[in-house]
N, C-alpha and C positions, 0 to 999 in steps of 0.2 A: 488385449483388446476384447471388449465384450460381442458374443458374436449376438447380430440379429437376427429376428426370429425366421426371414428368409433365409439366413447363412446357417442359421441352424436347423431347417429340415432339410436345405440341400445336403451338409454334411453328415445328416440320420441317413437319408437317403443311398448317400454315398457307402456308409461302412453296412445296409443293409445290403447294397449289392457286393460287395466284397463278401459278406459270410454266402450270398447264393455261388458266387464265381468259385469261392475253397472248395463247395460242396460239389460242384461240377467237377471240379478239379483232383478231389480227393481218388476217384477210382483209378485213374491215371497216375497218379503219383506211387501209390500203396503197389501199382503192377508196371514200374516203368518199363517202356520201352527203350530205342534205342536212344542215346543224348541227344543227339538232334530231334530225335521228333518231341523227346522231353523240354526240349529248351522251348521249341516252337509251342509247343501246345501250351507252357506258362507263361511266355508271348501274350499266346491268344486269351487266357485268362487276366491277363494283367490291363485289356483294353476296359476291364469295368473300372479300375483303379486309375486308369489315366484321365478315362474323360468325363467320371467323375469326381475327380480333383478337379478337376479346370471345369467341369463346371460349377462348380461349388464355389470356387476362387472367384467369377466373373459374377456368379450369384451373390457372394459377400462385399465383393466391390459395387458391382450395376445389378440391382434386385431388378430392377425396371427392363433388362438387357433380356431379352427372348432369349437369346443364342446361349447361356449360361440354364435355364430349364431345356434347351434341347439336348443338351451334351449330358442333362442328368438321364432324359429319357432312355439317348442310345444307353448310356453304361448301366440301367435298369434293365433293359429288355436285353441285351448281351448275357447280363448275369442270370436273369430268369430263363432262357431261351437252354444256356449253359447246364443248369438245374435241373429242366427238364427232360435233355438230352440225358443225363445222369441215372434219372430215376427210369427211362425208356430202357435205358442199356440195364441197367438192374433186373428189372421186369421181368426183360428175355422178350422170348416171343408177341408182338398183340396177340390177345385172348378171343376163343373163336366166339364166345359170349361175353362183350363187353360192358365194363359198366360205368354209371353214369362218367365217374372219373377219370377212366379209360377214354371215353368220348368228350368229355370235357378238354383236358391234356390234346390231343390231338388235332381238335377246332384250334388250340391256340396253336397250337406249333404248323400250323398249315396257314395261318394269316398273322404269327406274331412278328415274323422276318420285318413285317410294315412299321415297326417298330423303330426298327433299326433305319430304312428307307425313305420314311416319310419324314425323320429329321432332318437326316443327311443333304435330301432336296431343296426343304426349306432355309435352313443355311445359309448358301448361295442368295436367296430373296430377302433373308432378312440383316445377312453380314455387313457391315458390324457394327452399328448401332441396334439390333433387334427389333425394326421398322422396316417397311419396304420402302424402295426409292420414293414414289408417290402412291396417293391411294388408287392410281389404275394398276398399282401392280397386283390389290388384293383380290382381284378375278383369278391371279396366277395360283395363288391359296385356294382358293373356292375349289377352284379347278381338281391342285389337288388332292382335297380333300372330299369330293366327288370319287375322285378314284379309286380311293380307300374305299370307301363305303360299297362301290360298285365291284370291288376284289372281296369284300366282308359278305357281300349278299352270297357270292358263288361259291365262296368256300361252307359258308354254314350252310348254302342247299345242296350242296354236291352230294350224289351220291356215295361218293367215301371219302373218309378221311385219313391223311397222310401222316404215320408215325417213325418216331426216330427219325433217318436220313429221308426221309420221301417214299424207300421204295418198298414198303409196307403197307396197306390199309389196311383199314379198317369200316364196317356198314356204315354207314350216317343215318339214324333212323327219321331223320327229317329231313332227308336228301329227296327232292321232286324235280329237279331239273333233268334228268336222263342225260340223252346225249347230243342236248346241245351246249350241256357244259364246253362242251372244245367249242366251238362257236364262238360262245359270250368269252370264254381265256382267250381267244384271237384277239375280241374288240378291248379286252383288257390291256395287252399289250403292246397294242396301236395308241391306245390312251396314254401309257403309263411313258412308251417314247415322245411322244409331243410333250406328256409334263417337265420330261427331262429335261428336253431343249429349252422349254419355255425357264424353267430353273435355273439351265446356266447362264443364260441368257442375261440373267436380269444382273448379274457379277458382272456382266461385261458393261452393261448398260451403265449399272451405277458408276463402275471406274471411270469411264468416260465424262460422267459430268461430278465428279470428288474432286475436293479440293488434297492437297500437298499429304495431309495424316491419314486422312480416309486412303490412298492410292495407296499410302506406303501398308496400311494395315491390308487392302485386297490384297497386296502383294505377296505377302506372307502367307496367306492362303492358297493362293494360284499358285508357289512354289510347292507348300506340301502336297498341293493336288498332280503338279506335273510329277512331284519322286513317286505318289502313288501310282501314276498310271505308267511310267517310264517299269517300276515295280513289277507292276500287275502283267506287264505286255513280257517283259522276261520269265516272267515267272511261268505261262501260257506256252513261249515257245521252248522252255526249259523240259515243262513234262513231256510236251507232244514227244522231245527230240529222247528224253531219257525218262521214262514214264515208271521207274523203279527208285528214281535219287529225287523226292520231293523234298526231302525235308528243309535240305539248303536254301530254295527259292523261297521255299513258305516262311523261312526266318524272314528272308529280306521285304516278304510283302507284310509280315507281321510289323517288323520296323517302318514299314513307307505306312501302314495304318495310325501306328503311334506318333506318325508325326502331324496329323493334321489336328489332333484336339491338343497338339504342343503347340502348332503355328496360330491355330486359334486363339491360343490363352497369351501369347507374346504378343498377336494383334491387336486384342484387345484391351490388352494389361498396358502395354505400349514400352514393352520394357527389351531398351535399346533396338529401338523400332526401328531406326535410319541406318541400323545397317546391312539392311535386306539387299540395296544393291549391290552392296560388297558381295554376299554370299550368292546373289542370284547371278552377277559376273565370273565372277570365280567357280559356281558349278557349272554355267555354261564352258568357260576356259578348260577346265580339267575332265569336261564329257567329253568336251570333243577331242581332244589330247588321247585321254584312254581311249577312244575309236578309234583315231588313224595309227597308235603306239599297237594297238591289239592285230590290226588288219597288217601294219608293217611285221609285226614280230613274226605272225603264219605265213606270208608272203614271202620272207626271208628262211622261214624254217624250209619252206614249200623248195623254192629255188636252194638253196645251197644242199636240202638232202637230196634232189635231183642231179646237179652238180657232182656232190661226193660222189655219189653211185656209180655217173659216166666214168669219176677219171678210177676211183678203184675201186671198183665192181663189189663194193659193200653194200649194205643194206643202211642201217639207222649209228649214227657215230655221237658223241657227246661232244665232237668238234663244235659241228653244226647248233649246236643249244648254246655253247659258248662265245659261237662267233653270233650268231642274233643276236645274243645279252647284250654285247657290244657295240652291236650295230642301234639298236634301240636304245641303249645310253646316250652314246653319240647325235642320235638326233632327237633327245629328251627337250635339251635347250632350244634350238631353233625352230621343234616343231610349236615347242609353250610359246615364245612369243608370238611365231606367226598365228598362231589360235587368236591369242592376248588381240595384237592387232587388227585377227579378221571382224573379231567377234564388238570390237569397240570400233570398229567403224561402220557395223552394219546391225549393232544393237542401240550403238551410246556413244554417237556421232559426236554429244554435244561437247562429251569427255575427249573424244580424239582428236575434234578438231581444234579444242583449247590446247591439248598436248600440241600439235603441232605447231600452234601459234607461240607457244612461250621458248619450243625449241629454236624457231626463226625467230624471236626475241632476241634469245640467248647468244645466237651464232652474230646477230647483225650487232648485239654491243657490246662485241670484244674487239671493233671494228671504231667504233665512235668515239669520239673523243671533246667535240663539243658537247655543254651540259642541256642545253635546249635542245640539238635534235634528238639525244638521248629521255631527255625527259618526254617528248613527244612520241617518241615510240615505244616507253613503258605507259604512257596512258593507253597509246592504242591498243598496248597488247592487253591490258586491264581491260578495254571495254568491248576487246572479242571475248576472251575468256569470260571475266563474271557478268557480263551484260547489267552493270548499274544503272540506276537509274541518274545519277550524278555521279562524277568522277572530280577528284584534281588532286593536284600534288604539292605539298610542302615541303621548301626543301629549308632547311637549315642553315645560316650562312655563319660562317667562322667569326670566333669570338676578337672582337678588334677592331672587326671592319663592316 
């Protein structure tokens, strides 16, 4: 298939930010560390190659689709941001006399993050046709594109600018703000939380008036966004608790990262789109499953190594691990249903209460014996469960008669 001229500068695009991502990448590689933080760090190089594919994919399918040019932006400024972090760490030191370059590099890396921020917000507003709900939602744009501007004025006046990881400057020789810089970053980030709100807002807003395709595509969204932040929140009390062993959690948030420009491109593409409920049921089933299997299994460990200890004054046994395994096997099955069941009648009542209805179907026509009150009660059970708009039954009458 021949690509169009849209499909092909997203995909120039795309393999440009791949050669900046290798070059980020290459000092790391040539001096690896330990495997995990190796694995993680080509993780994090690999988000220019994801969510520039997909958006590259949604640009050669919907040219017209906004959200397919914002997935090229983030995996641009990822890969440039990556590049320049590369060439900072090269350098060494900032230079106590810097030049243009030196000052140039630094202006972006101290407002280029907006790159990355200022798609990921719009998103949410424009998801997933690449239009906002109505045009009152285009003041939510405005707005944040005010903000930008109003973080662009204070980073190019500031008095210095931020190199490599932040905790570096350098002069800003056309920095005049002094020190109400802190001031005006206050009223930045009072701004920048209200756009946030007003952002997600507008995901929630539109789901509510979508029809049946539009719902199921927000859906898919609002999943990768809850593993992100389910992610992000483990990830946060992971260092606090062991602030030496990052590398584990930073896989698991690099993965909850890689899923949202995946959930993106399924939403959009539509490809096997209806069976988000399956997967959004079932990962509620099996979270909450592994919560009360994790809190049963230390609760168990907790009591029976207290146990052992009173009756023979030992300390830690491999009895006690073997008898939890068991204990927590044993109540694998009754805990999954009961999840199964809590979670379907306080998520997706409409499923539980059909189940219930076909089981009281089932039990009352093994009972029946007339074909008319049986057929009256497989209509009823028909028009609880699938609520048609019409119903009726044919039935068949034997060859003869």
């Amino acid at each position: 298939m021949r690509l169009t001229r849209p499909a092909l500068l997203a995909w120039s695009l795309c393999a440009v930010g791949v050669v900046l991502a290798l070059y980020g990448l290459a000092p790391i590689v040539t001096a690896p560390p330990d495997p995990l933080t190796l694995i993680g760090n080509v993780l994090t190089s690999s988000f220019t190659l994801v969510f520039g594919a997909v958006g590259a994919l949604i640009v050669g399918r919907q040219p017209r689709n906004t959200i397919g040019w914002l997935l090229m932006i983030i995996a641009l400024s990822l890969a440039v941001q990556s590049a320049v972090l590369a060439y900072q760490a090269q350098t060494g030191l900032p230079p106590t006399d810097p030049t243009a370059a030196n000052i140039l590099i630094a202006w972006y890396s101290s407002w280029g993050w907006w790159l990355l921020m200022g798609p990921l917000l719009l998103i949410p507003v424009l998801f997933p046709t690449g239009r906002p709900l109505t045009p009152r939602w285009n003041w939510v744009i405005a707005s944040l594109i005010a903000c930008f501007l109003f973080f662009l004025f204070l980073v190019s006046f500031a008095p210095e600018l931020g190199v490599g990881d932040g905790l570096q400057t350098i002069h800003n020789p056309i920095g005049f703000l002094g020190e109400s810089t802190d001031l005006l970053l206050v009223v930045f980030v009072a701004l920048l939380v209200v756009n946030v709100g007003l952002c997600v807002s507008a995901l929630f807003f539109r789901y509510r008036s979508a029809a049946l395709i539009e719902r199921q595509q927000i859906k898919w969204l609002l999943l990768a966004c809850g593993f992100f932040l389910a992610s992000f929140a483990f990830s946060a009390v992971f260092i606090l608790t062991l602030p030496d062993q990052t590398a584990g959690p930073g896989i698991i948030f690099d993965l909850a990262v890689l899923a949202i420009p995946l959930a993106i491109g399924v939403a959009i593409l539509r490809y096997r789109l209806f069976d988000i409920n399956v997967i959004i049921r079932r990962t509620l089933v099996y979270s909450a499953l592994s919560a009360v299997l994790a809190l049963a299994y230390f609760g168990s460990v907790l009591v029976l190594q207290n146990v052992f200890q009173a009756v023979t004054g030992e300390g830690r046994s491999a009895l006690v691990t073997v008898l939890s395994t068991l204990i927590i096997a044993a109540l694998f099955g009754p805990l999954r249903s009961r999840a199964q069941r809590t979670i379907d009648r306080r998520f997706y009542r409409q499923k539980y209460d059909a189940a219930r209805t076909l089981a009281a179907f089932g039990a009352q026509a093994r009972d029946v014996v007339e074909l008319e009150q049986l057929s009256e009660q497989l209509l009823a059970a028909v028009d609880q469960t699938m609520q048609p708009a019409h119903v009726g039954l044919w039935v068949r009458k034997p060859d003869g008669r």
